[in-house]
N, C-alpha and C positions, 0 to 999 in steps of 0.2 A: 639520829640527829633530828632535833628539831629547831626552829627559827625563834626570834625571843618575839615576832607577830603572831606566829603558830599559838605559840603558851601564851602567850599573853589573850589572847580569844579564847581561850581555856577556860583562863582567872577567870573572865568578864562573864563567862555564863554562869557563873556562879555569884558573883562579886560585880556589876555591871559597875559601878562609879571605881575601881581600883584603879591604882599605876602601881606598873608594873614594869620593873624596871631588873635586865636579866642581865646576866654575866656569864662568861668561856670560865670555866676555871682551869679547863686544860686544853685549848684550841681545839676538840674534838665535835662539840655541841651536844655533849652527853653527860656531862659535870658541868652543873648551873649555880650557879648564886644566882637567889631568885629577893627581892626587896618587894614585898606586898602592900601599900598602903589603904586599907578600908573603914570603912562606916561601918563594916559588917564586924568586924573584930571588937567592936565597944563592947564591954563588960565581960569577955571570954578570956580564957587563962589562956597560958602559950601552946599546952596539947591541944584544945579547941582550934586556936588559930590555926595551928598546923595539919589537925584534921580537915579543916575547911580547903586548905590549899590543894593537899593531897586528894581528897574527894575531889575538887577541878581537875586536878591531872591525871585521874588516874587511869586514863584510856594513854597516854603516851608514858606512863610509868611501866605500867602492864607487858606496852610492846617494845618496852626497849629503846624509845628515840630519848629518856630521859634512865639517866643510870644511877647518877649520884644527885643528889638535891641538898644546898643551903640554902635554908630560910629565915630569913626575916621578916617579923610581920608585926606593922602597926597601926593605929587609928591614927583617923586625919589629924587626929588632938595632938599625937605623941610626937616628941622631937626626935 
């Protein structure tokens, strides 16, 4: 289980200007929808994007407080 303050100080070491904006997809806190908005994602394709995220989390991916992962992820630009 992790808290969506926990992850979100994750993104930020990686990503420091994101909002990060997390969701329960099953009341457990281990399937997340996670909505990533950065400056860092400008001109990367969406495997990039989602490498970036992953590489943030991957110390709570690893030990299990994160199980399942939806991402979204876009520039401050995108709608």
């Amino acid at each position: 289980m992790i808290t969506p303050d926990v992850l979100t100080e994750y993104v930020r070491r990686t990503m420091p200007d994101a909002t990060v904006t997390v969701s329960d997809r099953t009341g457990t806190m281990n399937h997340l929808k996670v909505v990533v908005i950065s400056a860092a994602f400008a001109g990367k394709n969406l495997l990039d994007r989602h490498r970036l995220i992953y590489q943030a989390l991957d110390a709570p991916m690893k030990d299990g407080r994160i199980h399942a992962l939806e991402i979204t992820a876009k520039t401050t630009d995108e709608p």
